[in-house]
VEXDREN-2710 file (C-alpha; in Angstrom, 1 decimal):
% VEXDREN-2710
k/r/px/py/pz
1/UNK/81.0/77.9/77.2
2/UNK/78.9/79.9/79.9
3/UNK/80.9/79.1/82.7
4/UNK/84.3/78.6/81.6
5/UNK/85.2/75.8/82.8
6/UNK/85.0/77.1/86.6
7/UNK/83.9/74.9/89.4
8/UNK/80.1/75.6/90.3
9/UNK/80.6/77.5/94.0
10/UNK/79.6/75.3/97.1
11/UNK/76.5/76.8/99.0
12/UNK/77.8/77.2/101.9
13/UNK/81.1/78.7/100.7
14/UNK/78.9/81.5/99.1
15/UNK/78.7/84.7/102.1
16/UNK/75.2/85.4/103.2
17/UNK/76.4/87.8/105.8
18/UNK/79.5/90.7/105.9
19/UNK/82.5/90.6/107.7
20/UNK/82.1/92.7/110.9
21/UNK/85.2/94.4/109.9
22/UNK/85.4/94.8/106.4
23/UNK/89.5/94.7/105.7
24/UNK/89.6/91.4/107.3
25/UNK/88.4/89.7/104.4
26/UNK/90.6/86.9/102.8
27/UNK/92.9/88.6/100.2
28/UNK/93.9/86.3/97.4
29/UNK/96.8/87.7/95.4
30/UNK/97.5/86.1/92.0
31/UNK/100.0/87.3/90.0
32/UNK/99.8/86.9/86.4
33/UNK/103.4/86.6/85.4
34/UNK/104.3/83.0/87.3
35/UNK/100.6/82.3/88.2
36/UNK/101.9/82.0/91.7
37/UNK/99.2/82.7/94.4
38/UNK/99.3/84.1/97.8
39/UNK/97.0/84.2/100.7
40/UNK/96.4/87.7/102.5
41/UNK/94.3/89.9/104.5
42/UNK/92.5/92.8/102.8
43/UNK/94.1/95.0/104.9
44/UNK/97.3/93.4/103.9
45/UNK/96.6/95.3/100.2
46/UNK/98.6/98.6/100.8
47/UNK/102.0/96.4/100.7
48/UNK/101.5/95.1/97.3
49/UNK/101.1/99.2/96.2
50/UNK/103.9/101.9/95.3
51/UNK/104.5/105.2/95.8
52/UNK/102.9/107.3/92.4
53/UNK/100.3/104.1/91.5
54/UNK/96.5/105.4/91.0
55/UNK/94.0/103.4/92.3
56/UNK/90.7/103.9/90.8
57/UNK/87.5/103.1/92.9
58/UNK/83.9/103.8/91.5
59/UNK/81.5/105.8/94.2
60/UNK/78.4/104.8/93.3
61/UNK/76.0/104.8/95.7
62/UNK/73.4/102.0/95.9
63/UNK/69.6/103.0/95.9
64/UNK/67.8/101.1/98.4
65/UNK/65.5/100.4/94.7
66/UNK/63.8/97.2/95.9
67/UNK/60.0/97.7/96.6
68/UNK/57.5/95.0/97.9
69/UNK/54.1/94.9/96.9
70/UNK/50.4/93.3/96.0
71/UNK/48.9/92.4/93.3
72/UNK/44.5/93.4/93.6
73/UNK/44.2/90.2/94.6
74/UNK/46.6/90.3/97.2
75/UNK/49.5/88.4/95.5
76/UNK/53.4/89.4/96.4
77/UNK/54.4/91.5/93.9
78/UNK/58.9/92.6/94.2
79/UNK/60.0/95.7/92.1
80/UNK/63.2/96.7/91.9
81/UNK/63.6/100.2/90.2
82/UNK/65.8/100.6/87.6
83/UNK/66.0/104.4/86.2
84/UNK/63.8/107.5/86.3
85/UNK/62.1/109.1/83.4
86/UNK/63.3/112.9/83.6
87/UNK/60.3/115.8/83.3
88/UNK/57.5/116.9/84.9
89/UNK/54.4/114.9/85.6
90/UNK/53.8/111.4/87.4
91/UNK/56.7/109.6/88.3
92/UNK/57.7/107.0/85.7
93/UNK/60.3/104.2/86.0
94/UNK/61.6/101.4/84.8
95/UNK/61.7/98.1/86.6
96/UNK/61.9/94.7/86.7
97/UNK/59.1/92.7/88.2
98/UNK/58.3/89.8/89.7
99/UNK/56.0/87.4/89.0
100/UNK/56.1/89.3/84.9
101/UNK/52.9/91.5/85.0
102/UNK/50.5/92.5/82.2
103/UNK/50.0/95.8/81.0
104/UNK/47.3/97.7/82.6
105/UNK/47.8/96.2/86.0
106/UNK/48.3/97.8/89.1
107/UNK/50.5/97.0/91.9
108/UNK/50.0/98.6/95.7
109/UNK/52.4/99.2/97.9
110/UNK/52.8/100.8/101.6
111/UNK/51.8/104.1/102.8
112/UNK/48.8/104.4/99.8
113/UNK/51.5/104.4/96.9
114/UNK/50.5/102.5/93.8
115/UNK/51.8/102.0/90.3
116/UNK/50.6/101.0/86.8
117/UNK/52.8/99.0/84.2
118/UNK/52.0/101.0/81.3
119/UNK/54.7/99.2/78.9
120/UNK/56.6/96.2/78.2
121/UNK/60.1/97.4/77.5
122/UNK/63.2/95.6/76.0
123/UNK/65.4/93.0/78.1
124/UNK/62.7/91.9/80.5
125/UNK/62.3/95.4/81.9
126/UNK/58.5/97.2/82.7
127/UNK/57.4/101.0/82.9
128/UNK/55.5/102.0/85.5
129/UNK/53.9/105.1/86.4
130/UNK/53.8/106.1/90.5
131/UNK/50.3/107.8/91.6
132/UNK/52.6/109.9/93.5
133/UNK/56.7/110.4/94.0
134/UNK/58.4/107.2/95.0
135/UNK/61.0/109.0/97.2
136/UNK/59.3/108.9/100.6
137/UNK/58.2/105.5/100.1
138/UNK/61.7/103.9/99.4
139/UNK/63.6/106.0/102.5
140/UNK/60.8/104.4/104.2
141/UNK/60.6/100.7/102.8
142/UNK/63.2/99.9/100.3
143/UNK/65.3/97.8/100.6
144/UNK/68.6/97.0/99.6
145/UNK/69.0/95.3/96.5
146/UNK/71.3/92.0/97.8
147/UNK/71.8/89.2/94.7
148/UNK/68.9/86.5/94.7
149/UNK/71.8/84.3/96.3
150/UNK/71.8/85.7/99.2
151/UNK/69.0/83.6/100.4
152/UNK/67.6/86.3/102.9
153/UNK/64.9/89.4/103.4
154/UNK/67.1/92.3/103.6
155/UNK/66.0/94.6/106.3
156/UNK/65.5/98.3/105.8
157/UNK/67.1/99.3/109.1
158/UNK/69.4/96.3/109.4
159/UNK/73.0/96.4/108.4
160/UNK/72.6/95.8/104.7
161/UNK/71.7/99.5/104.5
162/UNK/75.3/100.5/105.5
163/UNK/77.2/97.1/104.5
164/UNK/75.8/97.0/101.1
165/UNK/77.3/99.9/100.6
166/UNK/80.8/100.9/100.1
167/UNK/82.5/103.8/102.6
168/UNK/83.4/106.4/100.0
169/UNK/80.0/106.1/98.2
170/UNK/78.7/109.4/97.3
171/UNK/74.9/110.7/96.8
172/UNK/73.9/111.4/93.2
173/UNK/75.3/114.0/91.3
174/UNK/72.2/116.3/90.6
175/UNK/72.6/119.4/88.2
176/UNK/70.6/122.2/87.2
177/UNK/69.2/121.6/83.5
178/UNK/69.3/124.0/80.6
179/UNK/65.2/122.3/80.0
180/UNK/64.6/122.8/83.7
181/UNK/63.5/119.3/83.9
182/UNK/64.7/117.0/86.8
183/UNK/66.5/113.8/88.3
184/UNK/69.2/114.7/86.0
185/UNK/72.5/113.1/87.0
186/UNK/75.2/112.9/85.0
187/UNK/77.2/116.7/84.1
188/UNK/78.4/116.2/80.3
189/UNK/81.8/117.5/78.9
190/UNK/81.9/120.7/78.7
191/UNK/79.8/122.1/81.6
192/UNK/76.9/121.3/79.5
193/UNK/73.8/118.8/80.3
194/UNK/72.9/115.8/79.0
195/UNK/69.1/115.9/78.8
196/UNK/69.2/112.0/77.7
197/UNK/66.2/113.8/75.2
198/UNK/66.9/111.5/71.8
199/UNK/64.3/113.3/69.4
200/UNK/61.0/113.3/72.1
201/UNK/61.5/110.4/73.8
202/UNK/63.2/111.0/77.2
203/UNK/65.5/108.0/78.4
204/UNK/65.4/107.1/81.7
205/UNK/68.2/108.3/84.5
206/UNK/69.7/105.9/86.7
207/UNK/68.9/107.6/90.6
208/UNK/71.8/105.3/92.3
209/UNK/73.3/101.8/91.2
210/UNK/70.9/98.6/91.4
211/UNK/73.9/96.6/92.9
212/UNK/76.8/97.6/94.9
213/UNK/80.7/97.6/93.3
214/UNK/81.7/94.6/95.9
215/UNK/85.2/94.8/94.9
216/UNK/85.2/98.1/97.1
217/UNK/83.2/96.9/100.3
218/UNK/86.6/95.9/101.8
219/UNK/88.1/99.3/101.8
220/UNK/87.9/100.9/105.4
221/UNK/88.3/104.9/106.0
222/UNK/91.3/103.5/107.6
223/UNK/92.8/101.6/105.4
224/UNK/92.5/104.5/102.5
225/UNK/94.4/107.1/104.6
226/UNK/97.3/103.9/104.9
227/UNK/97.1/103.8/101.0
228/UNK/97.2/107.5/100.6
229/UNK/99.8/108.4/103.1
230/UNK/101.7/105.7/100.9
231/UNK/101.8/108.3/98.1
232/UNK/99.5/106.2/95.9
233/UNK/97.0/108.5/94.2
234/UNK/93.0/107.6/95.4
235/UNK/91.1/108.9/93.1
236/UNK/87.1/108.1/91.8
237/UNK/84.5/107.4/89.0
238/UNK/81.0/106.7/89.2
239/UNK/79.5/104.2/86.9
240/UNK/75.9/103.4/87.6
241/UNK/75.6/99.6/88.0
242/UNK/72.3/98.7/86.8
243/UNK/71.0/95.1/86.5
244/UNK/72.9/94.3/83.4
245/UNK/76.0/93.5/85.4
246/UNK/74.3/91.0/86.7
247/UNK/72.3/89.6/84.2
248/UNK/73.2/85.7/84.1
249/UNK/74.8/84.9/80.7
250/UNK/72.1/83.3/78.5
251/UNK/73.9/82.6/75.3
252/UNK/74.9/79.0/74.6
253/UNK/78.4/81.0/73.7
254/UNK/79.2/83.5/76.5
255/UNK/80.6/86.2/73.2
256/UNK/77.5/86.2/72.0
257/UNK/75.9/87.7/75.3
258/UNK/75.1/91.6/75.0
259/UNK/75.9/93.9/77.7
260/UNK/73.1/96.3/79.0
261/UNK/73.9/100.1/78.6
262/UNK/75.3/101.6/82.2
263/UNK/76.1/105.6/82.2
264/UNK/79.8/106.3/84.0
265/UNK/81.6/109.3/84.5
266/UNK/84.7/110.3/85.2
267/UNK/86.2/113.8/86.2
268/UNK/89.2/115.6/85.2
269/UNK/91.2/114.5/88.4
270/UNK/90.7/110.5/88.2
271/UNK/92.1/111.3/84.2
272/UNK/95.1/113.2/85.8
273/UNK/96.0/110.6/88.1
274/UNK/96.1/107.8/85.8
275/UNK/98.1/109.9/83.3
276/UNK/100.9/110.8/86.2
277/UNK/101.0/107.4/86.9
278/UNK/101.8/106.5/83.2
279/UNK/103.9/109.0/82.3
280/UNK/106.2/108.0/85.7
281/UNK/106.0/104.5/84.6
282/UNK/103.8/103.5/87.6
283/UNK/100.9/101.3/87.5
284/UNK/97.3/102.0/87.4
285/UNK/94.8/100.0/89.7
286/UNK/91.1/99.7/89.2
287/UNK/88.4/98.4/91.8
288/UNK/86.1/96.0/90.8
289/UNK/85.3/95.2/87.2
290/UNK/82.4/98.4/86.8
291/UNK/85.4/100.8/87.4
292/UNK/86.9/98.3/84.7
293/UNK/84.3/98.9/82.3
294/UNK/84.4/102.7/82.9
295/UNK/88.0/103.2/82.6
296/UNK/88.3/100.6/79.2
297/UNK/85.5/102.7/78.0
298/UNK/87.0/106.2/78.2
299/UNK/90.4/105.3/76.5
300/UNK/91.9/105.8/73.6
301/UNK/94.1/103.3/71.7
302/UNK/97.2/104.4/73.4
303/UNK/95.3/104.0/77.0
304/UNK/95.0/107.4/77.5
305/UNK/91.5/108.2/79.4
306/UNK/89.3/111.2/79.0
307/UNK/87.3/112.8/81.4
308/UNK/83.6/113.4/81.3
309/UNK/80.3/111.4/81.0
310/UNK/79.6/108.2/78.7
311/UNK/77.5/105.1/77.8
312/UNK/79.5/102.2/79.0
313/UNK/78.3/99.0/76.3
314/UNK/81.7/97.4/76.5
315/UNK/81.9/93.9/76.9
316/UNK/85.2/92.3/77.7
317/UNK/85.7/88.7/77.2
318/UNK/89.1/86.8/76.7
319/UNK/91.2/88.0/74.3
320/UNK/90.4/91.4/74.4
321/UNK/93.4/94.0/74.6
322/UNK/93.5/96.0/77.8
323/UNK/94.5/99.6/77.7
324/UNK/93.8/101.5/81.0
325/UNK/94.4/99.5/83.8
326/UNK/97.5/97.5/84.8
327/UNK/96.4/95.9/88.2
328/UNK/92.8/94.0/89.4
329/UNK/90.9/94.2/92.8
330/UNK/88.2/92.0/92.5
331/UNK/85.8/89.9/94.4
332/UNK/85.1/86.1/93.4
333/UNK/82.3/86.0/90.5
334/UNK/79.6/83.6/90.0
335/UNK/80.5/81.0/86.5
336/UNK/77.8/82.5/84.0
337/UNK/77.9/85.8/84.7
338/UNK/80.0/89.0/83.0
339/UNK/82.1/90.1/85.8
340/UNK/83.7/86.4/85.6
341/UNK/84.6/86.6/81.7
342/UNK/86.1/90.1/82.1
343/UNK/88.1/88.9/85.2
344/UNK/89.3/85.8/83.1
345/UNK/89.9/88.0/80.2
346/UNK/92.0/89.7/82.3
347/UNK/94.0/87.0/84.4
348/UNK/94.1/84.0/82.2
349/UNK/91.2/81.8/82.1
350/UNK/93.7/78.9/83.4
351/UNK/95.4/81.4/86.2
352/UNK/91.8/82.3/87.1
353/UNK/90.2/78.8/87.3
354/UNK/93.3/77.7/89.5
355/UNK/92.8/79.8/91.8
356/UNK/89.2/79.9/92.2
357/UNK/89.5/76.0/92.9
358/UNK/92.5/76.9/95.4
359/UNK/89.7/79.1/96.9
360/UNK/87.3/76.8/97.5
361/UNK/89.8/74.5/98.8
362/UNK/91.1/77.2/101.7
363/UNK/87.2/77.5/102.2
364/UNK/87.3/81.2/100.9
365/UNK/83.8/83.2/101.3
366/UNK/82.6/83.6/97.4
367/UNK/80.5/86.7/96.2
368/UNK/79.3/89.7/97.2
369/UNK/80.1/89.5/100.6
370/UNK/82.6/87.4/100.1
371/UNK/86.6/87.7/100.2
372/UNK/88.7/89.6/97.0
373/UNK/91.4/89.0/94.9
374/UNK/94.4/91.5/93.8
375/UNK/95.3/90.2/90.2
376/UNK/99.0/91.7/89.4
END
């Protein structure tokens, strides 16, 4: 029930490297009328789009969140930094952490910066509080955070700091705050801010995603003025992919698995797009499942999507009735994991195994790095 079905990936055929040029990635195109497949380029993608489409990419940027440290005794410790507490005063975070800690334990890391996990939090995630502000220590040392199968150290000044990372990403939104407090992100509806106060407990602010949106890595500045100069409308979200999108399925029954919460946002002119689209009878792509997520969770029953911030919980299995989008791009997913159930949900489970076995056959490049599909 966890994985569907699907075939377990081949090592070798999962991509520990990029492309030097991302558009030359394998395209797989599976159309979900006939189940008929064909075999592409990614930057063969602007001939299967139309004059008035919307495609819909999310611009996250990826926070280089993954620290390395040691333990008193000198033992490795690896943090990767989830979300900032907002407010004044030493710099909190959550985190995961590896090997699990105990409370009360300090962790030190380069350049004199050390931390304390002063809670155990829900979902395997830690607080810790920074002796000083974690910002000059992770442009200094942090490192991308690439999937545990990519069996490799990521290097702070090596290409994963630009190829982990799509072209169109954009630096955090930051805001001024009617509490004057800081790190806040995400603008709400009208004009306001949302303070993410709930009673006197402050929740934590995501500073950038924890993993990239892969779908999107293919996409060249090139190959988006070909798209646009198409007449197709380009237009953006931001949903902040934290480690919950990731999260291996742990449920005996995949339905039963629960989502992690991931802020989105989406502005007015992503919501116009879509809705010229529709009203011309056009179709409406979406970018990797996390611009999925975003989009499903902003509509309405009729599909219609409104702008403006939001808690993304959604969690799409088969079955479930989608209203937003009309077209999928989409890497290949790991069996287990989320972004495979919502892609099956959408595609056919059947449709989707076939052609992840086709994949493998045609020695296709799975994952993060890998090659995409375009689901019609």
């Amino acid at each position: 029930m966890k994985s569907l079905g699907f075939p377990e990936i081949p090592a070798d055929r999962i991509a520990q490297t990029p492309l030097a040029e991302r558009d030359q990635a394998k395209l797989m195109v599976l159309n979900r009328k006939d189940g008929t497949l064909a075999h592409q380029r990614f930057y063969h993608l602007p001939d299967y789009l139309f004059p008035g489409d919307a495609l819909v990419l999310n611009d996250v940027r990826v926070l280089p969140a993954r620290l390395y440290g040691k333990k008193p005794t000198g033992g490795r410790v690896t943090v990767l930094l989830l979300a900032r507490f907002p407010g004044e005063g030493p710099d909190r975070w959550t985190a995961l952490v590896t090997p699990r800690p105990r409370v009360g334990s300090d962790i030190f890391f380069p350049d004199n910066l050390q931390a304390k996990v002063v809670g155990d939090c829900a979902d395997g995630e830690w607080e810790l509080v920074f002796s000083e502000p974690v910002d000059p220590v992770l442009s200094r040392w942090g490192r991308m955070p690439l999937p545990p199968y990519i069996k490799r150290t990521p290097d702070a000044n090596a290409e994963d700091l630009a190829a982990y990372q799509t072209v169109y990403s954009v630096d955090k939104i930051t805001i001024p705050s009617e509490n004057k407090q800081k790190n806040f992100v995400l603008p709400l509806r009208e004009g306001r801010v949302r303070d993410f106060v709930k009673g006197e407990e402050h929740r934590p602010v995501p500073q950038g995603a924890v993993a990239a949106p892969t779908a999107g890595l293919h996409f060249t500045p090139e190959l988006l003025e070909t798209i646009k100069r198409k007449g197709v409308r380009v237009s953006f979200l931001t949903l902040w992919v934290g480690w919950g999108t990731f999260r291996p399925i742990a449920t005996d029954d995949f339905r039963a698995h629960r989502m992690l919460p991931e802020p989105y946002r989406i502005p007015l002119k992503t919501v116009e797009d879509v809705s010229a689209a529709r009203q011309e009878g056009k179709k409406v792509w979406a970018v990797g499942t996390t611009a999925v997520r975003a989009l499903e969770s902003a509509a309405d029953r009729d599909g219609a999507i409104k702008a403006g911030t939001g808690i993304a919980t959604l969690y799409i299995t088969p079955g479930y009735p989608f209203r937003a989008i009309d077209h999928l791009v989409t890497n290949f997913h790991m069996p287990g994991h989320t972004p495979l159930v919502l892609t099956a949900a959408f595609a056919g489970i059947d449709p989707l195994r076939h052609a992840y076995e086709e994949a493998i056959a045609k020695s296709y490049r799975f994952l993060s790095y890998g090659d995409a599909m375009a689901i019609l």
